[in-house]
N, CA and C atoms as a LAMMPS dump frame, in Angstrom:
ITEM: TIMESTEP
0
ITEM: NUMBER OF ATOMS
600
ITEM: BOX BOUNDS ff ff ff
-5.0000000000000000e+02 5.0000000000000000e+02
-5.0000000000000000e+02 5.0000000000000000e+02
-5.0000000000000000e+02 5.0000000000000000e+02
ITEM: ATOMS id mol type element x y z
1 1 1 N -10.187 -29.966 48.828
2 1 2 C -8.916 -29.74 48.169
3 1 3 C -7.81 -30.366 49.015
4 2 1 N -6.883 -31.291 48.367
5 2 2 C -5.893 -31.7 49.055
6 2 3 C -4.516 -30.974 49.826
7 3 1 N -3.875 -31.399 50.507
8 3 2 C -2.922 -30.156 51.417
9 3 3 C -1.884 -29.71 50.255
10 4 1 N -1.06 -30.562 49.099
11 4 2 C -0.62 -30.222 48.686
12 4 3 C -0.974 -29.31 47.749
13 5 1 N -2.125 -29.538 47.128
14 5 2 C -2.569 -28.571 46.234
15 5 3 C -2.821 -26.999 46.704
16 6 1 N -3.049 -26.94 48.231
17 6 2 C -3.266 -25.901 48.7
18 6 3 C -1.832 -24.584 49.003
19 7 1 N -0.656 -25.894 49.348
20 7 2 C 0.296 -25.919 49.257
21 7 3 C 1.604 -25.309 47.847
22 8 1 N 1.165 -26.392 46.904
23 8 2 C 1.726 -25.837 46.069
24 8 3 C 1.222 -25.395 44.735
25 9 1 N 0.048 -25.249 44.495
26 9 2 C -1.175 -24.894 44.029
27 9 3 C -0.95 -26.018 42.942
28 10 1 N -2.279 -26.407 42.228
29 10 2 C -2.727 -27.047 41.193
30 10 3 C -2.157 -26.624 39.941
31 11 1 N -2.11 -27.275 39.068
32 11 2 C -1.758 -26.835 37.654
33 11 3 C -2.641 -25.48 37.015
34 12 1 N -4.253 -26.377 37.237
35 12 2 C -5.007 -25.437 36.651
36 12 3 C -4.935 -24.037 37.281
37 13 1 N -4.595 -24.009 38.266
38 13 2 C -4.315 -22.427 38.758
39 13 3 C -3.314 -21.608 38.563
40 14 1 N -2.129 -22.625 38.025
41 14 2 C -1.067 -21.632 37.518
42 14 3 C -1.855 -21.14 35.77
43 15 1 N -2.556 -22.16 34.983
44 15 2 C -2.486 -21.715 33.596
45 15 3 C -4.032 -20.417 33.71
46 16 1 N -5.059 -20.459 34.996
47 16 2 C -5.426 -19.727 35.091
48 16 3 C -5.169 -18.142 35.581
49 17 1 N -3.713 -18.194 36.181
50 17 2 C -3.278 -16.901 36.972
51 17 3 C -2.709 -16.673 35.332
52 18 1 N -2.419 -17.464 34.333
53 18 2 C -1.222 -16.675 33.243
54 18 3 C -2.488 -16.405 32.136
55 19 1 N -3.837 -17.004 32.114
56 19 2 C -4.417 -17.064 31.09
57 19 3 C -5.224 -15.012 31.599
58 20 1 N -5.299 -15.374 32.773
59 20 2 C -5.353 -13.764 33.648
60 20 3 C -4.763 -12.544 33.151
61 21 1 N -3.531 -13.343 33.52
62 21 2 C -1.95 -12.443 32.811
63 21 3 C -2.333 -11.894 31.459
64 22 1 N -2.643 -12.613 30.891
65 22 2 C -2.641 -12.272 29.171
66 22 3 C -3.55 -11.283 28.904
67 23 1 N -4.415 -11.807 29.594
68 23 2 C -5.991 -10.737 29.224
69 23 3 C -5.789 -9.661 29.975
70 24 1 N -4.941 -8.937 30.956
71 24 2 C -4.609 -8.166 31.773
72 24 3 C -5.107 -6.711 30.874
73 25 1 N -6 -5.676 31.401
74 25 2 C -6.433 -4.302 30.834
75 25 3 C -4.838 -3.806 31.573
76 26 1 N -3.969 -3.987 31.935
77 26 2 C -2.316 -3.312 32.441
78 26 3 C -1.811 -3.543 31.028
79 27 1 N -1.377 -4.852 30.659
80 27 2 C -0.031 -5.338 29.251
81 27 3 C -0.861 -4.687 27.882
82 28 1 N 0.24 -4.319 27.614
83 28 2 C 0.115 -3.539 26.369
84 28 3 C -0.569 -4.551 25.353
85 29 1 N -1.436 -3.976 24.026
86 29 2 C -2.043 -5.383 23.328
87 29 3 C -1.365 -5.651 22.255
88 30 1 N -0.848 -7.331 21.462
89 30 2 C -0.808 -7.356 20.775
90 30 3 C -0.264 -6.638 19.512
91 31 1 N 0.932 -5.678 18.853
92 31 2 C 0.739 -5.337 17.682
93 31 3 C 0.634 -6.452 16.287
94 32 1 N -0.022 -5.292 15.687
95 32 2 C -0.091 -6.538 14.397
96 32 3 C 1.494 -5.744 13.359
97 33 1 N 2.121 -6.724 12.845
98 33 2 C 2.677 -6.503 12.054
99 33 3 C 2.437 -5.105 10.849
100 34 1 N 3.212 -4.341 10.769
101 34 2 C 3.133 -3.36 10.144
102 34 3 C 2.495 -3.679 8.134
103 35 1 N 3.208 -4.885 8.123
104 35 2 C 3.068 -5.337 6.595
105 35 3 C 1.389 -5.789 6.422
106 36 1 N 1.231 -6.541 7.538
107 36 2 C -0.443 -7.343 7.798
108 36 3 C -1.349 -6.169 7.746
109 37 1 N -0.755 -5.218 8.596
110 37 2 C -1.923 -3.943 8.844
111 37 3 C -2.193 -2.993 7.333
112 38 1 N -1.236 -2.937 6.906
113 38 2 C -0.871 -2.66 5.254
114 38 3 C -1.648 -3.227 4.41
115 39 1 N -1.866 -4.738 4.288
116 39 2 C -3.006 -5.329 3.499
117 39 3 C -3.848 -5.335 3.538
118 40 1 N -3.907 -5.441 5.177
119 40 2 C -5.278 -5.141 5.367
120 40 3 C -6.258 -4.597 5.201
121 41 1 N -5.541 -3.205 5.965
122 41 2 C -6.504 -1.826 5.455
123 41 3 C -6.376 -1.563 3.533
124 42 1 N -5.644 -1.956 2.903
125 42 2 C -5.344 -1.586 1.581
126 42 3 C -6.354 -2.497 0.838
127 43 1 N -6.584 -4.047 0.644
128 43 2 C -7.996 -4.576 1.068
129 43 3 C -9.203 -3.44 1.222
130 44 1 N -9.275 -3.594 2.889
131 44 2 C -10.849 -2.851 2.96
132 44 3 C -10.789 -1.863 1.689
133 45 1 N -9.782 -0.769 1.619
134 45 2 C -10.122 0.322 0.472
135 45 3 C -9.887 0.13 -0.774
136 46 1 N -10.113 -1.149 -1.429
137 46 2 C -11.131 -1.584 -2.209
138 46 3 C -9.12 -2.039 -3.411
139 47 1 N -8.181 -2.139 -2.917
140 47 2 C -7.104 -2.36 -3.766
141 47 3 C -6.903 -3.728 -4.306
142 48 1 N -6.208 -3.631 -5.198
143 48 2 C -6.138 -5.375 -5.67
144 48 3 C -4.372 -5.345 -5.609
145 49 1 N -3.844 -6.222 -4.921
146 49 2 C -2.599 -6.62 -4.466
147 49 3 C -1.7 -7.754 -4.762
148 50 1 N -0.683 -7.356 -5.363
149 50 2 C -0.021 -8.506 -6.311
150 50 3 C 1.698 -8.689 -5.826
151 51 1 N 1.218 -9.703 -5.229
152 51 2 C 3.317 -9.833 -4.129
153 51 3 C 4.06 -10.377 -5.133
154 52 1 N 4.947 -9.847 -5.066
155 52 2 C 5.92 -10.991 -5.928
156 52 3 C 7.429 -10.909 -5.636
157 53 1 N 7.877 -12.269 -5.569
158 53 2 C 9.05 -12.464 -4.821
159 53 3 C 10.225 -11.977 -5.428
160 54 1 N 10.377 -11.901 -7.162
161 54 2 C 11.377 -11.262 -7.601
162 54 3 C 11.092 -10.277 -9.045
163 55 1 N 11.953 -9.839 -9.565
164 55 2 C 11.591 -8.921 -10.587
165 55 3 C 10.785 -9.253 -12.05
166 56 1 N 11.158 -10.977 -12.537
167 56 2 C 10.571 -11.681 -12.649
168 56 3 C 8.943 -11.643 -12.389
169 57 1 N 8.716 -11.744 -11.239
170 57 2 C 7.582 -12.214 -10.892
171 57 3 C 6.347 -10.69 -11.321
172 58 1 N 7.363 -9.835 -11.113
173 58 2 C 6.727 -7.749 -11.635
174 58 3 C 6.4 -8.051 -12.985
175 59 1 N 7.188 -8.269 -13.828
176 59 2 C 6.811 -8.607 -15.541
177 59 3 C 5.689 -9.627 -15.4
178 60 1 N 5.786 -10.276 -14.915
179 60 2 C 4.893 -11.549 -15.361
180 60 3 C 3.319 -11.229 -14.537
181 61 1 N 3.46 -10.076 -13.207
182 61 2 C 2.168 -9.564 -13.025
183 61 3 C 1.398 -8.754 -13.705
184 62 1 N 2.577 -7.872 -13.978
185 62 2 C 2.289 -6.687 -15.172
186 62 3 C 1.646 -7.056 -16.211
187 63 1 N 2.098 -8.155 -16.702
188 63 2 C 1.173 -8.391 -18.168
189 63 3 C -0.318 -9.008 -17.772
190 64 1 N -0.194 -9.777 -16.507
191 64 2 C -1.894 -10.166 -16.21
192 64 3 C -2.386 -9.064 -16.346
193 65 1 N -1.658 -7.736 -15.541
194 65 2 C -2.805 -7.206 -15.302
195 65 3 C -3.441 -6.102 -16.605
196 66 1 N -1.754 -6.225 -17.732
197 66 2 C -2.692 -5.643 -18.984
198 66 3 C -3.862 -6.551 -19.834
199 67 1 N -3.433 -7.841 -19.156
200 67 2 C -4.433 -8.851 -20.303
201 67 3 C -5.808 -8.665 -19.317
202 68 1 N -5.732 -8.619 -17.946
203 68 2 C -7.115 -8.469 -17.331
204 68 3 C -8.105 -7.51 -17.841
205 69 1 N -7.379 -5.867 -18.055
206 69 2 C -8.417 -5.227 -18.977
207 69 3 C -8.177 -4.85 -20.18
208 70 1 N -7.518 -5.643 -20.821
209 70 2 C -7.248 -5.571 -22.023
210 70 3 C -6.911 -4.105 -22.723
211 71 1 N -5.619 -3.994 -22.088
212 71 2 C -4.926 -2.75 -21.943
213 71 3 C -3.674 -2.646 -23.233
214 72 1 N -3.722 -3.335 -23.975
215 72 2 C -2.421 -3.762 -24.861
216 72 3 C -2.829 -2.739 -26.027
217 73 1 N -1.682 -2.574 -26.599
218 73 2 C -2.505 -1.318 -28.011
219 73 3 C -3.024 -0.266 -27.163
220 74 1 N -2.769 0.146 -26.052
221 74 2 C -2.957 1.479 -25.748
222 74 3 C -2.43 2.494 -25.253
223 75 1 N -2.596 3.509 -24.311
224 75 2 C -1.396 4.807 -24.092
225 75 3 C -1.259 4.398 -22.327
226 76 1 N -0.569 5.002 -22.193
227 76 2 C -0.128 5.059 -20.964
228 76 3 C 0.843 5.964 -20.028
229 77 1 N 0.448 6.383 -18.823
230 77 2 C 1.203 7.803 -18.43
231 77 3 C 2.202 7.16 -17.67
232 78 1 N 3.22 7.338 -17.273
233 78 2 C 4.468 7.14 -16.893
234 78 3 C 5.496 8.195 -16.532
235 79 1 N 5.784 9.035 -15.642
236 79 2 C 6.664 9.955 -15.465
237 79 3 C 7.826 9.413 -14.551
238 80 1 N 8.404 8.335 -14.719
239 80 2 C 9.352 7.57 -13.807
240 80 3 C 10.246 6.812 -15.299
241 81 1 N 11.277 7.41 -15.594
242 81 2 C 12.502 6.494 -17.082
243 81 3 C 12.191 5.378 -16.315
244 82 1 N 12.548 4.506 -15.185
245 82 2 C 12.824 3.395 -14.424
246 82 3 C 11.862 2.5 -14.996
247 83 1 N 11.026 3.096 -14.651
248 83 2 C 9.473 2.324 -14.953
249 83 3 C 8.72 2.035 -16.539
250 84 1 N 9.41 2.871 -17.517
251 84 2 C 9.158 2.823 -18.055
252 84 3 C 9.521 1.892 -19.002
253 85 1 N 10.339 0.807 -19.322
254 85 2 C 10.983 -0.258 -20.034
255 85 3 C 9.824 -1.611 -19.267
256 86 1 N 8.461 -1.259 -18.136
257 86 2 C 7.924 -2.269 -18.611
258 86 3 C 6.77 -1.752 -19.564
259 87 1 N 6.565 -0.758 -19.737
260 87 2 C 5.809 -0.03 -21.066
261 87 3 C 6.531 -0.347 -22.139
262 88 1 N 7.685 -0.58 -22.441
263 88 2 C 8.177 -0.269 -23.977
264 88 3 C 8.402 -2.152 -24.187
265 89 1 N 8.857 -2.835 -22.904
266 89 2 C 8.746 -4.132 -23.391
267 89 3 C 7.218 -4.877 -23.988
268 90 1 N 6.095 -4.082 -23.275
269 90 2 C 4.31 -4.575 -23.665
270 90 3 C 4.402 -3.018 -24.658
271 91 1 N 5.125 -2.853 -25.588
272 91 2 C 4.952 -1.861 -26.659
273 91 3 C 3.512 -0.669 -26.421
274 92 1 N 3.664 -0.486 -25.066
275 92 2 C 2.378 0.774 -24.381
276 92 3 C 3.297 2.213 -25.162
277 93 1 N 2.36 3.165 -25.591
278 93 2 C 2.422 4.069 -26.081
279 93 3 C 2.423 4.939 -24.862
280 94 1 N 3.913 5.796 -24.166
281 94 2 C 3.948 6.606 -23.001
282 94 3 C 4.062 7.716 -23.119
283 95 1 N 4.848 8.31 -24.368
284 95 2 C 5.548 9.918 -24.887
285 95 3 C 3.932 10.622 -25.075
286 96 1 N 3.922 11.692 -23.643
287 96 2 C 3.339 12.647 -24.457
288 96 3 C 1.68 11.884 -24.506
289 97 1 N 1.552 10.994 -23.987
290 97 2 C -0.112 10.291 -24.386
291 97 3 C -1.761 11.465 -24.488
292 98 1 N -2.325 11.04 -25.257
293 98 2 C -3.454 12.094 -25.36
294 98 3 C -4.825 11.574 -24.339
295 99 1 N -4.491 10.363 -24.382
296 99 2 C -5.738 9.435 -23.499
297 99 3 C -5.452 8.517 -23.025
298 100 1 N -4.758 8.597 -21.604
299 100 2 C -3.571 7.388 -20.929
300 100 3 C -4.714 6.691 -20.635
301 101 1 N -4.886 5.083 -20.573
302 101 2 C -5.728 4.349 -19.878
303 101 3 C -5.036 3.707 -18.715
304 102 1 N -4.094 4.031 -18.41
305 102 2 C -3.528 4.183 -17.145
306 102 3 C -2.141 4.754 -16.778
307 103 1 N -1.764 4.833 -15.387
308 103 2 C -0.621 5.524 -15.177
309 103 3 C 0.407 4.791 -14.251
310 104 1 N 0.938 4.171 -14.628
311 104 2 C 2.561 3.666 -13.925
312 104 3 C 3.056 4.083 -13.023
313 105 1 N 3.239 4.289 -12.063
314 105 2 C 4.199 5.008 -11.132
315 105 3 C 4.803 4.729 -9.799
316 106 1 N 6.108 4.679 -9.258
317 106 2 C 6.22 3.777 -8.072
318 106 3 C 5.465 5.148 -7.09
319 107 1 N 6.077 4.661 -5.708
320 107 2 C 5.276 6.047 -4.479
321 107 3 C 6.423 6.17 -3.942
322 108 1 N 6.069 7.108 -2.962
323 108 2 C 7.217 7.332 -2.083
324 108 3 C 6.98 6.302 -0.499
325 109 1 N 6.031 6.414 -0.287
326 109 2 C 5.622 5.077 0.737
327 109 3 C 4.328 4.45 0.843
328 110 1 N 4.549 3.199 1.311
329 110 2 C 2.759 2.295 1.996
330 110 3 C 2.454 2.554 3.236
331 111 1 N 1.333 3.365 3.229
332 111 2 C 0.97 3.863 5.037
333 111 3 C -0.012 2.57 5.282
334 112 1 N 0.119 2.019 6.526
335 112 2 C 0.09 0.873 7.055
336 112 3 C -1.371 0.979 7.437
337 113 1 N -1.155 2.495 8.58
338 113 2 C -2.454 2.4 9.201
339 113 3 C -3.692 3.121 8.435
340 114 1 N -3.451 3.028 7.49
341 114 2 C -4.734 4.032 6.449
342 114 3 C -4.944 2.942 5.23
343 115 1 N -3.907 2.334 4.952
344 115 2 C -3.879 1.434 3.614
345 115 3 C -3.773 2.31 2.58
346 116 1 N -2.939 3.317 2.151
347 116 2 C -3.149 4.163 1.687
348 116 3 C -1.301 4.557 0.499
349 117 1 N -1.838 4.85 -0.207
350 117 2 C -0.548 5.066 -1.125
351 117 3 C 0.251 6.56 -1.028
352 118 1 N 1.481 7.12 -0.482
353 118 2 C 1.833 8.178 -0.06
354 118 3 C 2.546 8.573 -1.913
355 119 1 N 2.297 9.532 -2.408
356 119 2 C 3.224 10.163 -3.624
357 119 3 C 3.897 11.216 -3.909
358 120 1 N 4.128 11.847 -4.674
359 120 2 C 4.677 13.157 -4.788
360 120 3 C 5.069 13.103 -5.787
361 121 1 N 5.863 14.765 -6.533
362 121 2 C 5.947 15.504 -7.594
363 121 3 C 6.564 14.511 -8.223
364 122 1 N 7.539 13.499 -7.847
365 122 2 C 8.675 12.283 -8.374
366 122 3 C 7.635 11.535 -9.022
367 123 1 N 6.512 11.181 -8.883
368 123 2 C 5.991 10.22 -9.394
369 123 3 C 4.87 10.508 -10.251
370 124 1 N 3.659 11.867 -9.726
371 124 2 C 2.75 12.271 -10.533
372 124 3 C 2.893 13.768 -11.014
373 125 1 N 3.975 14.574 -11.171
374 125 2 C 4.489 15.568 -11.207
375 125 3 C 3.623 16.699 -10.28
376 126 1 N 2.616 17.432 -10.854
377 126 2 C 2.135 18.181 -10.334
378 126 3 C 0.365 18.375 -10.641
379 127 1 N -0.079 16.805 -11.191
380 127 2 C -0.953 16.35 -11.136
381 127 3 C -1.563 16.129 -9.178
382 128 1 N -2.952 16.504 -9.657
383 128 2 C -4.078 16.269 -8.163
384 128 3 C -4.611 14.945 -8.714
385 129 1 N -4.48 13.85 -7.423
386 129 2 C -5.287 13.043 -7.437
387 129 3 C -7.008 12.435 -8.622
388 130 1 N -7.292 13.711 -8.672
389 130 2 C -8.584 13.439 -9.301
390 130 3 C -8.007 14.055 -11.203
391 131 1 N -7.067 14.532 -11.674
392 131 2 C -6.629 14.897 -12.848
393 131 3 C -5.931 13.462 -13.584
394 132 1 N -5.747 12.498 -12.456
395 132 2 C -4.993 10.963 -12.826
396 132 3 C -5.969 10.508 -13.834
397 133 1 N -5.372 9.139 -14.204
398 133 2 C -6.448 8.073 -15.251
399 133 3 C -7.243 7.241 -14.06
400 134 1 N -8.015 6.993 -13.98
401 134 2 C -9.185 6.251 -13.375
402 134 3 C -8.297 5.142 -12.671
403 135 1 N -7.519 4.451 -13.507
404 135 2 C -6.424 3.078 -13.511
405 135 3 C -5.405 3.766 -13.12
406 136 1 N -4.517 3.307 -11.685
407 136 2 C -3.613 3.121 -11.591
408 136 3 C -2.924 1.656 -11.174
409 137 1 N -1.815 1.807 -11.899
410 137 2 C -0.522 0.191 -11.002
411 137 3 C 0.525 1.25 -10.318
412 138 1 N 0.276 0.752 -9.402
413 138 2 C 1.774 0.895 -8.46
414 138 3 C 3.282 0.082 -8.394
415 139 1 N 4.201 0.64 -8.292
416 139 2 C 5.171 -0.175 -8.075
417 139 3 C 6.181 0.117 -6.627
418 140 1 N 6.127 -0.863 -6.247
419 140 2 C 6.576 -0.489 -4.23
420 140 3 C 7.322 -1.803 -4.38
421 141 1 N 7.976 -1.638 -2.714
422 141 2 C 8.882 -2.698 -2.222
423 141 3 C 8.345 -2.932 -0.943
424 142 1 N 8.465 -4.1 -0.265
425 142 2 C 7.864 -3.979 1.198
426 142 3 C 8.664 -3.342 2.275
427 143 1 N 10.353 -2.548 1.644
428 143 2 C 10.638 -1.719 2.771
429 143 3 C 9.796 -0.072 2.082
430 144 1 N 9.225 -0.306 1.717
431 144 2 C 8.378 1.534 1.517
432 144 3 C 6.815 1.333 2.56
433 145 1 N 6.83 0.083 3.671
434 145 2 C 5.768 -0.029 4.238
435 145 3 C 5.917 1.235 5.359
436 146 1 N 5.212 1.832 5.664
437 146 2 C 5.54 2.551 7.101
438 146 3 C 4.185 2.723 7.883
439 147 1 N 4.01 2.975 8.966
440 147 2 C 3.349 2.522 10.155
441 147 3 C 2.199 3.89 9.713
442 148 1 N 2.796 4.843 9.766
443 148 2 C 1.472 6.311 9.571
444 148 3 C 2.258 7.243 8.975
445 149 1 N 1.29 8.031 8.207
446 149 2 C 1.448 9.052 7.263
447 149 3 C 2.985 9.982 7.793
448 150 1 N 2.668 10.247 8.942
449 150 2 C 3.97 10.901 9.486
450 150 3 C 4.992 10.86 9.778
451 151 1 N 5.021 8.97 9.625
452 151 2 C 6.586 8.3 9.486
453 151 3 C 6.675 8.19 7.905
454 152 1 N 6.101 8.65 6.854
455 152 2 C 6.004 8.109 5.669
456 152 3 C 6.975 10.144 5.173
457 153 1 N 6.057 10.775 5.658
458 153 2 C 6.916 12.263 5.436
459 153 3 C 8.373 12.504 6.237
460 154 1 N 8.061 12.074 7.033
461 154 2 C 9.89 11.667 7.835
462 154 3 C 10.825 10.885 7.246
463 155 1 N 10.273 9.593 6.632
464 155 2 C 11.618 9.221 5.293
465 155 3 C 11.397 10.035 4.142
466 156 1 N 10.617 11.103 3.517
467 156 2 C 10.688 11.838 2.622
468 156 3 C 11.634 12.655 2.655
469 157 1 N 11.474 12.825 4.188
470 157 2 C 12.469 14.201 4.774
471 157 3 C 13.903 14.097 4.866
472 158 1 N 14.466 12.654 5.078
473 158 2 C 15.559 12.261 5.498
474 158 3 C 16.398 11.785 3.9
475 159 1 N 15.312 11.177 2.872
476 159 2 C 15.551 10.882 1.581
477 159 3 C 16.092 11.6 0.834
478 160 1 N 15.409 13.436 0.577
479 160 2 C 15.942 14.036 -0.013
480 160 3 C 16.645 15.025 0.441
481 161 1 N 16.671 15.075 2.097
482 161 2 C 17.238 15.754 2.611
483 161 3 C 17.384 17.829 2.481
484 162 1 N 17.518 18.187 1.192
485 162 2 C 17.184 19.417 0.813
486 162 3 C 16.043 19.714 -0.037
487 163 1 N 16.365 18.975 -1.309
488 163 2 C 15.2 19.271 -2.393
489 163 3 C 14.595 18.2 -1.999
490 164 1 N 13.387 18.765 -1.877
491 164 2 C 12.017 18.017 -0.887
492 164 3 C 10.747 18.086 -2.229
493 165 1 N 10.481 16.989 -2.674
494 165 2 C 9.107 16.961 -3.425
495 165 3 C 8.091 17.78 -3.15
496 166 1 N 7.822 18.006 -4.478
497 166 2 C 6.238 18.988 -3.922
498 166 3 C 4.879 18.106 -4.129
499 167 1 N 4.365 18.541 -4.263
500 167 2 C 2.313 17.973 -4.299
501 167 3 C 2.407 16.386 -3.488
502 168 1 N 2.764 16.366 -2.659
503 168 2 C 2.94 15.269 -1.437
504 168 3 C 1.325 15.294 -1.208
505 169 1 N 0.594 13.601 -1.495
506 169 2 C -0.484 13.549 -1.504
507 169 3 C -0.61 11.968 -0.969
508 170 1 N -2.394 11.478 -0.815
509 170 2 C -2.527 9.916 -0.373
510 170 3 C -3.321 9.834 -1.959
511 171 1 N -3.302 8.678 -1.97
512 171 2 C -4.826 7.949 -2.642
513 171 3 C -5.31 7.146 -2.065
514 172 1 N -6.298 6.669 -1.295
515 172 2 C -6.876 5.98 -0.167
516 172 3 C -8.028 5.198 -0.563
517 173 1 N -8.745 5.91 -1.71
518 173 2 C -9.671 4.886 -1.817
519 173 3 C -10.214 4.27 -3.602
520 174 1 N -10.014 3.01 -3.336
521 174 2 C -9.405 2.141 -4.611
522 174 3 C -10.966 1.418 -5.158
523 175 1 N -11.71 2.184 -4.468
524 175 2 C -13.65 1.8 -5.202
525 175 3 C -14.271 2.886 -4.845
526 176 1 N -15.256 2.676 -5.955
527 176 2 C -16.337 3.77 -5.623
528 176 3 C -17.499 3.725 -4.091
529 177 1 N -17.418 4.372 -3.667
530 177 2 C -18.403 4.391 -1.905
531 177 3 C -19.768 4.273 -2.325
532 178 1 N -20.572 3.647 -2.263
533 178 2 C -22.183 3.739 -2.161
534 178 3 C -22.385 4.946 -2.025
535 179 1 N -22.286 5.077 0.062
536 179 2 C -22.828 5.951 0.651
537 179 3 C -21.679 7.002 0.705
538 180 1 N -21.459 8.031 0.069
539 180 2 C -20.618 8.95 0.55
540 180 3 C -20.81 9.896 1.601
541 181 1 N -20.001 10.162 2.553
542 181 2 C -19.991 10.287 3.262
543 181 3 C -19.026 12.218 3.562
544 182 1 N -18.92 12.715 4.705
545 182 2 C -18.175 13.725 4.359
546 182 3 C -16.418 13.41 4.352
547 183 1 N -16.493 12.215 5.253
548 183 2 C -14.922 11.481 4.646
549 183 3 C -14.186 11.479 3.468
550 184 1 N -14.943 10.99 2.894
551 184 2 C -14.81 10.998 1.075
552 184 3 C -15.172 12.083 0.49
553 185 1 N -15.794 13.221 0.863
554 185 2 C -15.735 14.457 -0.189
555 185 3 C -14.358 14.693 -0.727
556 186 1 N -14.723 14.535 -2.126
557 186 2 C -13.66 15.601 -2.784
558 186 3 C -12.585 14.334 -2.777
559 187 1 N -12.712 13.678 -2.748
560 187 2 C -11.716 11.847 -2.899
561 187 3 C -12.111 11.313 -4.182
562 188 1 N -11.571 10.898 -5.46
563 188 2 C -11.963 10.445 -6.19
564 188 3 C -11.192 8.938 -6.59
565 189 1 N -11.906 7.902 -6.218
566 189 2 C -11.911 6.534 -6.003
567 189 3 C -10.907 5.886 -7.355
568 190 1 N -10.042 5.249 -7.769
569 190 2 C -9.488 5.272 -8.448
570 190 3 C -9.163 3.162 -8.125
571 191 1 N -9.37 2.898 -9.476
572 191 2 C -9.118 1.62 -9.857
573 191 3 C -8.135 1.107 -9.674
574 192 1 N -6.934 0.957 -8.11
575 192 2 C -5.54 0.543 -8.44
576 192 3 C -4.966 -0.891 -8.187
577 193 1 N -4.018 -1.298 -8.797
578 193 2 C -3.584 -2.235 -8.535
579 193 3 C -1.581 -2.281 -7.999
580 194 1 N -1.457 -2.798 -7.451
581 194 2 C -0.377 -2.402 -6.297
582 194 3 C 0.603 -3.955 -6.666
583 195 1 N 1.905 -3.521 -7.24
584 195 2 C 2.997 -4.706 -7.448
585 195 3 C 3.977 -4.605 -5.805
586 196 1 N 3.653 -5.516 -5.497
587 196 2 C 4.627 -5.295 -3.903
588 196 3 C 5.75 -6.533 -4.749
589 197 1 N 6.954 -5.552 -4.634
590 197 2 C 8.475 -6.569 -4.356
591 197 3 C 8.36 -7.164 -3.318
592 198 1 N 8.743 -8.408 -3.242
593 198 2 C 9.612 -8.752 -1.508
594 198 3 C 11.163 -8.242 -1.758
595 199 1 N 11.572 -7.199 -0.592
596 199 2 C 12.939 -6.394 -0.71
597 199 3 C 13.629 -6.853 0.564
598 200 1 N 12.58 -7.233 1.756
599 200 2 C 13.651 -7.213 3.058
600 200 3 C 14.252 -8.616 3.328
């Protein structure tokens, strides 16, 4: 090894002391983006996910996804007025339905680290998870993403401040499990499809 190199060290030894650095079990690792971790896990649990950049782009998913199962000419549950003018523009039958083949409804948040849809009394009144239609669409914004369930009840908390929703629930898993497991007891797997706004 030459004096200077000993001296003022080699290149390769500085990008090896930083390539060191990086891999260090001390520096904290990597986070992944809260939105990435959101798809992700919402993915694995079996969801089908539809971004769209403007309001525009919500109508024009909405109807794929009534022409995908050929959902037109039929009922539909809806307990959100807001939501409901994209039912009455695809002439869906919502008042009162006897046999919804699906149910409309925005959430109250996207839990990131579960992939999981947060709701309450605002959206499915006082319906349990497993009393829903098989089919759900969601309607969210990408600021309703939040990191875990417990930052997702903390903007609930701060939202309504007094009158606080009741039947605060997840839906987590968007296919049926092979192997069930005791995880999934008592979870009933539900067909959803998820309209993400871009809002931020």
């Amino acid at each position: 090894m030459s004096l200077f190199k000993k001296i003022f060290g080699g290149a390769s030894d500085v990008t090896n002391e930083e390539k060191n650095l990086e891999s260090s079990p001390f520096l904290p690792e990597e986070q992944t983006p809260t939105d990435e971790m959101f798809m992700s896990n919402f993915k694995k649990n079996g969801g089908k996910f539809l971004y769209c950049d403007n309001l525009t782009e919500v109508h024009e998913q909405f109807l794929n996804i009534l022409e995908e199962n050929d959902w037109f000419e039929c009922e539909a549950l809806c307990y959100e007025p807001k939501l409901c003018s994209l039912l009455d523009e695809n002439k869906l039958v919502h008042n009162k339905p006897n046999n919804p083949k699906f149910i409309l409804a925005g959430c109250e948040n996207l839990v990131a680290d579960e992939g999981s849809i947060l709701l309450s009394s605002n959206q499915i009144k006082q319906n349990k998870p497993n009393e829903l239609p098989a089919n759900i669409v969601i309607f969210a914004t990408t600021s309703q993403i939040v990191t875990t369930k417990s930052d997702g009840l903390r903007v609930i908390k701060h939202k309504y401040n007094k009158e606080y929703p009741t039947n605060i629930t997840t839906i987590k898993y968007f296919e049926k499990v092979k192997d069930e497991d005791f995880l999934h007891y008592g979870s009933s797997a539900k067909n959803l499809y998820l309209l993400l706004l871009e809002d931020l």
